[in-house]
C-alpha positions in Angstrom: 31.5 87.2 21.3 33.4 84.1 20.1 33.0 81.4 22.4 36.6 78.8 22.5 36.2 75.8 21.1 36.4 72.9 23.5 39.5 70.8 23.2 40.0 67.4 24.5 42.0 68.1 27.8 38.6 70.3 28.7 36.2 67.6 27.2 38.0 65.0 29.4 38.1 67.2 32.8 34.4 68.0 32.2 33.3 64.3 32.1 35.6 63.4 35.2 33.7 66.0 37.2 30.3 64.2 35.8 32.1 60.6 36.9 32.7 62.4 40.5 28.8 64.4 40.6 27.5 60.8 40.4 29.8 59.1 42.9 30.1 56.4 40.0 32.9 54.6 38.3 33.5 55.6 34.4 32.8 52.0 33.4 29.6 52.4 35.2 28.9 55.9 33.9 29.3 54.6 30.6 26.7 52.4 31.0 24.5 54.8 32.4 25.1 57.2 29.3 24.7 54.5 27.3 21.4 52.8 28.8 20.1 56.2 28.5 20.8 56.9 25.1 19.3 53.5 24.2 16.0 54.4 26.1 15.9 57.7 24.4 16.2 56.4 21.2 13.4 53.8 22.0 10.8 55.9 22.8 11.8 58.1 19.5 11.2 55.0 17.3 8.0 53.9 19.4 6.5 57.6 19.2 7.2 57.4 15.1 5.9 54.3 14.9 2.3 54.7 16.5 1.9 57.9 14.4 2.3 55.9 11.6 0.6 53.3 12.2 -2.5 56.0 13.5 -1.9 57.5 9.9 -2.1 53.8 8.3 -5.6 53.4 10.3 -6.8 57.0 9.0 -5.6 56.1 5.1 -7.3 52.5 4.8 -11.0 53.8 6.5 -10.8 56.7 3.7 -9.5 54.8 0.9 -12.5 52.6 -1.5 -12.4 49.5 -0.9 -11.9 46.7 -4.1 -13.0 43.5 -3.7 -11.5 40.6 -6.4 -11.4 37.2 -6.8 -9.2 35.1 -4.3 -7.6 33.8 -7.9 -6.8 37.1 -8.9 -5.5 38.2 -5.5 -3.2 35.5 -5.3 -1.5 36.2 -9.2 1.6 38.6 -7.7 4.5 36.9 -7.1 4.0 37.6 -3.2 0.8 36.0 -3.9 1.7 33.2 -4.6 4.7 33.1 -1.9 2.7 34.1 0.9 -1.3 33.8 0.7 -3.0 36.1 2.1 -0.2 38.7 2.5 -2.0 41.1 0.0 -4.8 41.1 2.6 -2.7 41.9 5.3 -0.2 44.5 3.8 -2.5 47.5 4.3 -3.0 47.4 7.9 -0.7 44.7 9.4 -1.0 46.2 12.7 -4.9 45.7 13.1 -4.0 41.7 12.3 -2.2 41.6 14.8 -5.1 42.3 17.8 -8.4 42.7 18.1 -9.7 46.6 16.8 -11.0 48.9 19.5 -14.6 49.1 20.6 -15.3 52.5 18.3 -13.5 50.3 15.2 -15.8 47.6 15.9 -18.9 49.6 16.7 -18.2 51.1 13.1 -18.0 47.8 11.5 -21.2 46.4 12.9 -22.1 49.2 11.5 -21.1 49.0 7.8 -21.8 45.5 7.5 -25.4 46.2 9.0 -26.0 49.1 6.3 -24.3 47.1 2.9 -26.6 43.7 4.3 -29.6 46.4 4.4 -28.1 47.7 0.6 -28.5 44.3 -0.9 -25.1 42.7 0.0 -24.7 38.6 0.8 -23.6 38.5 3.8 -20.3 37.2 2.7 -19.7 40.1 0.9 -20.8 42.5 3.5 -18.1 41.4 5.6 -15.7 41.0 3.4 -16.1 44.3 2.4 -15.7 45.7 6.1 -12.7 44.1 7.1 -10.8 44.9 4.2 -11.3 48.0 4.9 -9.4 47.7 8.1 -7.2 45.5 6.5 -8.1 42.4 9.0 -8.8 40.1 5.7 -11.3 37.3 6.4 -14.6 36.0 4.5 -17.7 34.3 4.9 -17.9 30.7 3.7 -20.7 29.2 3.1 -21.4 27.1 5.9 -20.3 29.9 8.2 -22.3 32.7 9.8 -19.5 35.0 10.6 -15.4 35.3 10.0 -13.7 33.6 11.8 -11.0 36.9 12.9 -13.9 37.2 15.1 -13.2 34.1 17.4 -9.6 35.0 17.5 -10.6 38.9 18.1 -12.9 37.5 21.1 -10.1 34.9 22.7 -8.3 35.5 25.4 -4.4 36.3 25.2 -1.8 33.3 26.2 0.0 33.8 29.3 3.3 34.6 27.1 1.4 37.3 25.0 0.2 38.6 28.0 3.6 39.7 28.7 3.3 41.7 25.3 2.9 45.5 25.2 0.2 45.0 22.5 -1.8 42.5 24.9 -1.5 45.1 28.0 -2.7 48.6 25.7 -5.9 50.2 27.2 -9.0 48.8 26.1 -8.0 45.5 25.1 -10.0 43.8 27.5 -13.1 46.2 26.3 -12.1 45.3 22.7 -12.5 41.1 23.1 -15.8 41.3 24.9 -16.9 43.5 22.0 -15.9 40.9 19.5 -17.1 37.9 22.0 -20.7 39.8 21.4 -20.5 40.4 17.7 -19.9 36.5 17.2 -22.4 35.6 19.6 -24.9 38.3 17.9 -24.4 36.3 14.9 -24.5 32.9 15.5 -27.8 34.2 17.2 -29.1 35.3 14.0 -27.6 32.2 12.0 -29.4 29.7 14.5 -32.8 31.8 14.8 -33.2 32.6 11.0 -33.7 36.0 12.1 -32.4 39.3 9.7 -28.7 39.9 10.4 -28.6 43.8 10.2 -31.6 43.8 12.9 -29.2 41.9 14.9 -26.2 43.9 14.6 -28.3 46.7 15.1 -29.7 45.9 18.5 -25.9 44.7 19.8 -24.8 48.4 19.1 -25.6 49.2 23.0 -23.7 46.5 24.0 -20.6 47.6 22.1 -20.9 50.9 23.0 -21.2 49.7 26.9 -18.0 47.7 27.0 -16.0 51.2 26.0 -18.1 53.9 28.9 -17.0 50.1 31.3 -13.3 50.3 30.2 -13.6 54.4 30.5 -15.1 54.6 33.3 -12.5 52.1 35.2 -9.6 54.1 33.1 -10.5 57.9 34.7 -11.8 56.6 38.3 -7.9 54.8 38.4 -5.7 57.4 36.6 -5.8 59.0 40.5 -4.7 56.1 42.6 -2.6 54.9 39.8 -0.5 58.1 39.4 -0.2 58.7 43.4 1.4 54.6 43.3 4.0 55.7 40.2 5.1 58.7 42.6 5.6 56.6 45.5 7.3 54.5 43.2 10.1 57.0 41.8 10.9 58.1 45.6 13.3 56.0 46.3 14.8 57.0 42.7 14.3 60.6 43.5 15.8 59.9 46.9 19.1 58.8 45.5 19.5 62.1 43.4 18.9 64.4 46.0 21.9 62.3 47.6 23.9 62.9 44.6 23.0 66.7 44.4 24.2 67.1 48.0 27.0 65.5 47.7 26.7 61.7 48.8 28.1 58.7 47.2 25.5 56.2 47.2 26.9 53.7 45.2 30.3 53.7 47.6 27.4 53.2 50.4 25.7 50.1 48.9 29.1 48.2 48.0 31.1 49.3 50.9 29.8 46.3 52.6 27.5 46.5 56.1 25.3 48.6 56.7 25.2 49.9 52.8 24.5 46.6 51.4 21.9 45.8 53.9 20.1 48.9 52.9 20.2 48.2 49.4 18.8 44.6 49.7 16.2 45.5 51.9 15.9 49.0 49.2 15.3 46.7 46.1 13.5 43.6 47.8 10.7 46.3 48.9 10.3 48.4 45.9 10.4 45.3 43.4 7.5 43.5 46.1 5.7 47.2 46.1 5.6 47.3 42.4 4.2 43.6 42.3 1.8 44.3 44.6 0.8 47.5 42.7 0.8 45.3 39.2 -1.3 42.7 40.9 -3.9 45.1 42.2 -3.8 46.8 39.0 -4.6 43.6 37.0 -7.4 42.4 39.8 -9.4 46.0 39.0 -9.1 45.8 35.1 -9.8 42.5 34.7 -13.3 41.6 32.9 -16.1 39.1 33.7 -16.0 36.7 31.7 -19.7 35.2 30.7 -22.6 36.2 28.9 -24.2 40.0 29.5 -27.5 39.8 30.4 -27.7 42.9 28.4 -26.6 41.6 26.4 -29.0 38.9 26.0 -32.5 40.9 26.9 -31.5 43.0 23.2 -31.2 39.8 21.0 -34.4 38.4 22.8 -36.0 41.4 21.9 -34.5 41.4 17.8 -35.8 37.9 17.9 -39.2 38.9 19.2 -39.6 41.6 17.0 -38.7 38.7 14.0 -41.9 36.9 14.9 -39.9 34.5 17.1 -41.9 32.8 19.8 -40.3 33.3 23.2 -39.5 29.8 23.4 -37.9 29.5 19.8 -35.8 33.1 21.0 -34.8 31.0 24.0 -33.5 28.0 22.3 -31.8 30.4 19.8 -29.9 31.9 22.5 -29.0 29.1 23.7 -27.6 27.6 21.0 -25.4 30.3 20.2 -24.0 30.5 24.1 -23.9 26.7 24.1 -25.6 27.2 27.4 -27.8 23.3 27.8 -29.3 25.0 31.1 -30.9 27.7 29.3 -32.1 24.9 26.5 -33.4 23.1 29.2 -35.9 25.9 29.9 -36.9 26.5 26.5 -37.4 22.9 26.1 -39.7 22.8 30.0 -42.0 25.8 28.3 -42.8 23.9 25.3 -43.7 20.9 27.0 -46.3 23.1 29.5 -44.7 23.6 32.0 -44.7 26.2 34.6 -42.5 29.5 34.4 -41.0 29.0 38.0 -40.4 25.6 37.6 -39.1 26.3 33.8 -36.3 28.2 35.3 -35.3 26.7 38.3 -32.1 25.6 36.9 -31.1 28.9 34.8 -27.8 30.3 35.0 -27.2 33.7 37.0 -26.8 35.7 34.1 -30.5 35.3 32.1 -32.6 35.9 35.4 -32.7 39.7 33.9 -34.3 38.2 30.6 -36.6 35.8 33.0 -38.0 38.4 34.7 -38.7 40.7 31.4 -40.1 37.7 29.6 -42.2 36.3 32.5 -45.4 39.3 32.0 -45.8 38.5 28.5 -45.4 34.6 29.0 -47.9 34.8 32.2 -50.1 37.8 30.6 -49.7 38.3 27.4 -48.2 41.4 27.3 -45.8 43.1 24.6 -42.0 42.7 26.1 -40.5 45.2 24.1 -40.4 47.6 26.9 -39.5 45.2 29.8 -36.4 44.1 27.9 -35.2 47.3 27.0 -36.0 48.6 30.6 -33.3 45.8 31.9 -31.2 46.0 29.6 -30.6 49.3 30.5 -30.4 48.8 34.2 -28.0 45.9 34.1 -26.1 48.4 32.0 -26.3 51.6 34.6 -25.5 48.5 37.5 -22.4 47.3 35.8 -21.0 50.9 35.4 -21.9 51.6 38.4 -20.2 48.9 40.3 -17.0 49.2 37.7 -16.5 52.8 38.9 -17.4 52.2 42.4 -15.0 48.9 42.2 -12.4 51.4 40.7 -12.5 54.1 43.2 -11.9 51.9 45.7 -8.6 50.8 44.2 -6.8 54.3 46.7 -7.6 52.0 49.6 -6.5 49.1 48.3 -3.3 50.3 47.3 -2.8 51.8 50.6 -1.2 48.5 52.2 1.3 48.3 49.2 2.5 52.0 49.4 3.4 52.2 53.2 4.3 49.1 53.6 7.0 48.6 50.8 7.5 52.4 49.1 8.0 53.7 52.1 10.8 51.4 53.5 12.6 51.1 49.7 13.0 55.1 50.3 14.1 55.4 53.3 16.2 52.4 52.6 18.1 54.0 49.1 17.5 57.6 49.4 18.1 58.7 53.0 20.2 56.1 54.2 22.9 57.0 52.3 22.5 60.8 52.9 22.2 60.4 56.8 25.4 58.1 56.3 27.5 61.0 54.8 26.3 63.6 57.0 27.7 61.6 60.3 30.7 60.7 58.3 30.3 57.2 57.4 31.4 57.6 53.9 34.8 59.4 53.2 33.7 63.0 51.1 
């Protein structure tokens, strides 16, 4: 069977009926076709362009890395245009934000194993984050790249606003990178082996993901019960349509209608604020020291030979924390461990009350430390999921309060308003 081809009177009566099934005018049903045409073809080019970029990722960790003279990197006529854009042309995307915690865990990793292999330390991490095409070197007077400080700082209220600032784990991914810098200038202040270093920071890495996990599955419930609530009012206006309501005539024939559609937008654009702000309040990070954190590179540093008061200095050195140098400083000169850390900050009394059996006894501290390390770890996930479940009741409030109205508002009003005949059919 031969189906007749379409001809323009037909094409032209079939997109009235369309214009009249929405209750719109064509300008405006233009635009609507339009906008969603645009928005399709959006997500298409957003969809191509993470698996490309995933495939980019997957290329540059398999391919061997060569590692040449800056000179000889800079010959090329972009070169010598642009330095540094060789570096940077393999995997722009990583240059752009800090890698994930797994990409990071893996290049503590490397950079621990080539240091272990016989590699300067300049060269170890050179080696890594070319791999990953992040660029960046050791110089002399440096104890690790400096992509690490901009990894570890925190985004600008305008790139904030940026899709690539707001992507899952981001948060996760600059405390990872605040602890690999801190890890290091630990090492560089101490004396103590980097690789050790690296090595005994792996659990703090690996912590920061199971935090941003944990927050991620304990949320996805309240969060997808607010993006519901959110499309009623949406959902409400299409069963209007469907049934054969104008809702558009109701909102700009003055009154009632426009009243409805004020009051309709003011409380869905305050509910989704409310929701964002929520949101942002549950994801957002402590910033500080981990006392995890801390307790591992003690224990590195003991496990150097380090003294506990030469660990302590260390330590504080690297967190530029003079309270914490005060109490090194108090046990050299004899005095007692209470009074030594009176003045400590909140965040080392796990590592005070590890290290205070083996300053007071003499006992090995190996054990202690690990021990509360691994509590303040179990603690903090524990409160981040606890912290996270309780985001349902928080989010309560928001939902009835401005979901509910924005619904009844956009969707129903205009149905109940051509079912009694307000609106001409």
């Amino acid at each position: 069977m031969v189906l007749p081809r379409p001809t323009g009177r037909a094409m032209r009566a079939g997109w009235d009926a369309f214009v009249d099934c929405l209750g719109l005018g064509e300008v405006a049903a233009v635009s609507v076709f339009v906008i969603c045409v645009v928005a399709l073809c959006c997500q298409c080019c957003v969809v191509v362009y993470r698996g490309a970029r995933e495939r980019r990722i997957a290329r540059a960790w398999a391919r061997p890395t060569r590692v040449c003279s800056p000179r000889r990197e800079a010959r090329g006529r972009w070169g010598r245009l642009f330095p540094g854009a060789e570096r940077s042309a393999r995997h722009r995307g990583r240059a752009q934000g800090p890698p994930t915690p797994r990409e990071l865990s893996l290049l503590v990793a490397e950079v621990a194993t080539r240091l272990r292999a016989g590699a300067p330390t300049s060269l170890a991490w050179g080696l890594a984050l070319a791999r990953i095409g992040a660029g960046g070197s050791v110089g002399v007077d440096y104890s690790y790249p400096a992509v690490l400080d901009e990894w570890a700082r925190a985004p600008t209220r305008w790139r904030s606003l940026r899709r690539a600032e707001r992507v899952p784990g981001a948060a996760a991914s600059r405390a990872s990178a605040a602890s690999v810098a801190l890890a290091c200038r630990f090492s560089h202040d101490l004396g103590a082996p980097l690789a050790d270093v690296l090595d005994a920071i792996g659990s703090a890495i690996d912590d920061a993901q199971a935090l941003e996990e944990a927050r991620r599955v304990a949320a996805a419930g309240p969060l997808m019960s607010a993006r519901v609530l959110a499309a009623l009012p949406l959902v409400g206006i299409a069963c209007a349509l469907a049934l054969g309501a104008s809702p558009w005539q109701f909102y700009t024939g003055g009154g009632v209608g426009r009243v409805c559609a004020l009051v309709g937008v003011s409380a869905w654009a305050a509910g989704v604020a409310s929701c964002r702000r929520i949101l942002a309040r549950c994801r957002r990070v402590e910033e500080g020291i981990d006392g995890a954190l801390a307790c591992d590179l003690v224990a590195s540093a003991l496990a150097c030979g380090a003294a506990i008061p030469r660990a302590l200095e260390a330590l504080a050195d690297a967190c530029v924390d003079e309270a914490l140098s005060w109490a090194a400083a108090s046990l050299r000169l004899g005095a007692t461990w209470a009074d030594a850390w009176e003045d400590a900050p909140e965040w080392s009394h796990p590592l005070r009350d590890a290290l205070e059996a083996s300053w007071t006894s003499g006992t090995a501290p190996e054990t202690l430390l690990a021990r509360s390390a691994a509590w303040e770890r179990r603690s903090r996930l524990v409160d981040a999921k606890a912290q996270a479940e309780e985001l349902s009741v928080r989010l309560v409030g928001p939902l009835g309060t401005f979901f509910l109205p924005a619904f009844l508002a956009l969707g129903i009003a205009p149905l109940l308003a051509h079912l009694v005949g307000g609106i001409g059919v």
